[in-house]
MIMI-445564 format. One record per residue (C-alpha): z, x, y; residue in one letter. Coordinates in steps of 0.25 Angstrom, whole numbers, padded with zeros to 4 digits, always signed. Layout:
ZXYa;...
This chain:
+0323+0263+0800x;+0323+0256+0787x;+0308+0251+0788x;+0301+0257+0777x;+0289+0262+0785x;+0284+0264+0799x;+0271+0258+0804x;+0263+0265+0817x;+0250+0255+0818x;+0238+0258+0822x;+0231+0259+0835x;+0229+0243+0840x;+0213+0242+0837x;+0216+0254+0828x;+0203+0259+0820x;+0210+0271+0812x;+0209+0270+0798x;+0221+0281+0794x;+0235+0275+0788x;+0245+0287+0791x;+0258+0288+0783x;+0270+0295+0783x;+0277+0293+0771x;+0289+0302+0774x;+0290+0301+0789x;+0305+0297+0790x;+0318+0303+0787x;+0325+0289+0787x;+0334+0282+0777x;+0339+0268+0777x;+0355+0268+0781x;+0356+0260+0768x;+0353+0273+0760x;+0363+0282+0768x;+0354+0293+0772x;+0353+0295+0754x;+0366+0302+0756x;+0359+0314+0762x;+0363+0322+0774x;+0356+0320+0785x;+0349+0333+0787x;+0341+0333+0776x;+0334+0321+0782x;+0327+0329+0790x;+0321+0338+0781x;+0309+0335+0772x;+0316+0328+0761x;+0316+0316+0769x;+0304+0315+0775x;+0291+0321+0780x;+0297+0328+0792x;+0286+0327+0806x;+0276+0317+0797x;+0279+0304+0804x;+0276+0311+0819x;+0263+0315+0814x;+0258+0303+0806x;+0263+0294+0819x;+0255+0305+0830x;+0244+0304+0818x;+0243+0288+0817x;+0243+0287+0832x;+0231+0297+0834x;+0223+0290+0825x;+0228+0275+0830x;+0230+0275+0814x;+0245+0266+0809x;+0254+0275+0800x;+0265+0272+0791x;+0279+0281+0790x;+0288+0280+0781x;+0303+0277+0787x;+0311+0282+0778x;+0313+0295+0771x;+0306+0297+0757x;+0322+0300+0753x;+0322+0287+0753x;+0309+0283+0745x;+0297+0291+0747x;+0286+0282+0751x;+0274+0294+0747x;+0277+0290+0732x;+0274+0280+0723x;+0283+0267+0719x;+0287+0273+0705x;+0287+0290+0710x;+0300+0296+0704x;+0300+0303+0717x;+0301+0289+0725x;+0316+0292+0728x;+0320+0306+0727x;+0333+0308+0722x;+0331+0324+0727x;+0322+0329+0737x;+0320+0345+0740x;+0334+0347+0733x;+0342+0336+0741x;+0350+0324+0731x;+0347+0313+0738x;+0360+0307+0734x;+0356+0292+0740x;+0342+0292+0728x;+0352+0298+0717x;+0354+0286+0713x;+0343+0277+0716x;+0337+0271+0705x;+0325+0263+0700x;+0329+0250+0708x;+0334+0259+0721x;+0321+0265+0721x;+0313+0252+0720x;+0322+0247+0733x;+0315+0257+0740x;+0303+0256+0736x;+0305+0242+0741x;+0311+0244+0752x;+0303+0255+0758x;+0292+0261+0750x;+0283+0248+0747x;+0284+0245+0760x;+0277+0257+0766x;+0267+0257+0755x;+0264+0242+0757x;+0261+0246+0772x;+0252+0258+0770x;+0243+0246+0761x;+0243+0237+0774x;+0239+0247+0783x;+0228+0252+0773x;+0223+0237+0772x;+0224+0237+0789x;+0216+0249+0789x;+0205+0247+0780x;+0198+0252+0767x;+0196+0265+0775x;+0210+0268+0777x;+0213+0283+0775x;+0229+0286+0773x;+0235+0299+0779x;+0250+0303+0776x;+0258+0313+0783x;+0267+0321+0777x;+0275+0334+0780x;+0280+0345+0770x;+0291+0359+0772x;+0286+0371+0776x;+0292+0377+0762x;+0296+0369+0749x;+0307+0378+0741x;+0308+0387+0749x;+0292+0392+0748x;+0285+0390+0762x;+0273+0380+0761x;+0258+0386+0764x;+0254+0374+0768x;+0254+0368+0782x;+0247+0356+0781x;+0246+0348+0765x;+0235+0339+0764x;+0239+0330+0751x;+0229+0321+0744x;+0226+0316+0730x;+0213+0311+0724x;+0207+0309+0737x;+0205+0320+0745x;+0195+0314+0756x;+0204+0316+0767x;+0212+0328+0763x;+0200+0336+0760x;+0195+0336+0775x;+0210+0338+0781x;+0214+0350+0773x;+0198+0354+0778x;+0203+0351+0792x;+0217+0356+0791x;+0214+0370+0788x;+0201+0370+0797x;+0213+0369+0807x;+0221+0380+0802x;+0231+0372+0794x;+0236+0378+0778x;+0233+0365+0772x;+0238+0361+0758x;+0229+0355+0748x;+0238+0343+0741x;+0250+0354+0746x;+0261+0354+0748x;+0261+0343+0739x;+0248+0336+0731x;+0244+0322+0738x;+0241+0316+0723x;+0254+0310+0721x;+0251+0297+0712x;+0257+0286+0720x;+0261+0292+0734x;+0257+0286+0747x;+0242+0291+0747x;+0238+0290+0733x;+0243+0274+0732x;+0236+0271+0746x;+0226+0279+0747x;+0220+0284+0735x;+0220+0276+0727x;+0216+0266+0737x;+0204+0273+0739x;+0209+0277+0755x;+0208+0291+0761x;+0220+0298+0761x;+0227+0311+0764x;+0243+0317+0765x;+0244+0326+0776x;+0256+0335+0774x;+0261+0344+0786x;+0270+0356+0786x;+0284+0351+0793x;+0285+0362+0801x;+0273+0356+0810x;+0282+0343+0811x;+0294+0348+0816x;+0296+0339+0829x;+0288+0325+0832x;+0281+0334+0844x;+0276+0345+0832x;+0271+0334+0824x;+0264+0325+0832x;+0257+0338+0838x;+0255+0342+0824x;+0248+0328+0821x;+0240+0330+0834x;+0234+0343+0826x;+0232+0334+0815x;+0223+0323+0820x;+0211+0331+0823x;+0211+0337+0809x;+0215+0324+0803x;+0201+0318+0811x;+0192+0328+0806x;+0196+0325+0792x;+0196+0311+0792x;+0181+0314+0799x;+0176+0323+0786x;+0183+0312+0778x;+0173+0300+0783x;+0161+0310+0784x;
């Protein structure tokens, strides 16, 4: 699929007011970019996308009746969850793989992509915050390794935000109330200047949160859209101490 992005709409007379978004949700690469001149096997590892985030945000939007956006093509190619001028747009080496096919890419390759596949998205997550409303509250799914370098990972559940914590607070409140170790801005900190939720969310004034989830939880379609079934409730009483 060469579409930069995939839409799930919401519920016909729909009243949610969550976008969810998956910014890595696909392994994909366009045939004109012959796979980067990677082999094939490394797109299904983490390097390529967010492995188990699209089931979940897909079982998650149709829960709530609420649309969701996915990314459609691996963050090898352009990573959507960073901004237009992020030395780390197009990575040229990703957990200690050359991508031979960004070797080489320079200032107006990058800029093809951006074109081609990350203003698209972007434009999209501003028309369905306009379609929703001033209250729109963003939620993006994420997944990380159960080990980086070699160290395993404490955490099973990441709960990443940056200057506004409205939503984030009462989750990882709810999160470990359910039993979950719950990283705080871990495994990675949610105050990235110019990734998806700060240009959209916070400093637009909307509620926001990054829910990251240990892969393992994810491994099949079956796991993960049991796992977001597990998440709703939680993801409900948050949203409920949020608006109190």
């Amino acid at each position: 699929m060469d579409a930069p992005f995939t839409l799930i709409p919401p519920a016909p007379g729909g009243t949610s007011k969550l976008l969810f978004l998956c910014d890595h949700a696909s392994n994909s690469v366009p045939p004109d970019y012959d796979a980067l001149g990677l082999p094939a096997p490394l797109f299904e590892t983490h390097i390529a996308y967010d492995i188990g985030a699209a089931f979940v945000t897909g079982a998650l939007a149709r829960a709530y009746g609420a649309p969701a956006l996915l990314g459609t093509q691996s963050r090898l190619v352009i990573d959507l969850n960073r901004g237009a001028d992020d030395p780390t747009l197009v990575m040229k080496l990703s957990d200690g793989s050359i991508v031979p096919g960004n070797r080489n890419a320079d200032a107006a390759e990058v800029a093809r992509r951006l074109q081609r596949f990350h203003a698209p998205y972007h434009a999209a997550i501003r028309q369905q915050i306009a379609a929703i409303g001033p209250g729109a509250i963003l939620i993006s799914i994420h997944s990380f390794t159960p080990a980086w370098k070699g160290v395993k990972r404490p955490w099973e559940m990441g709960v990443l935000y940056g200057r506004d914590g409205r939503l984030a607070r009462p989750l990882m409140k709810h999160l470990a109330e359910a039993g979950f170790r719950v990283g705080d801005n871990e495994p990675y900190t949610g105050a990235l200047e110019g990734d998806t939720l700060d240009t959209h969310g916070t400093k637009t004034g909307h509620a926001n949160v990054l829910i990251e989830m240990r892969q393992d939880f994810l491994e099949s379609r079956q796991k993960a859209e049991t796992f977001a079934s597990r998440l709703k409730p939680i993801l409900d009483a948050a949203l409920a101490d949020m608006e109190r």
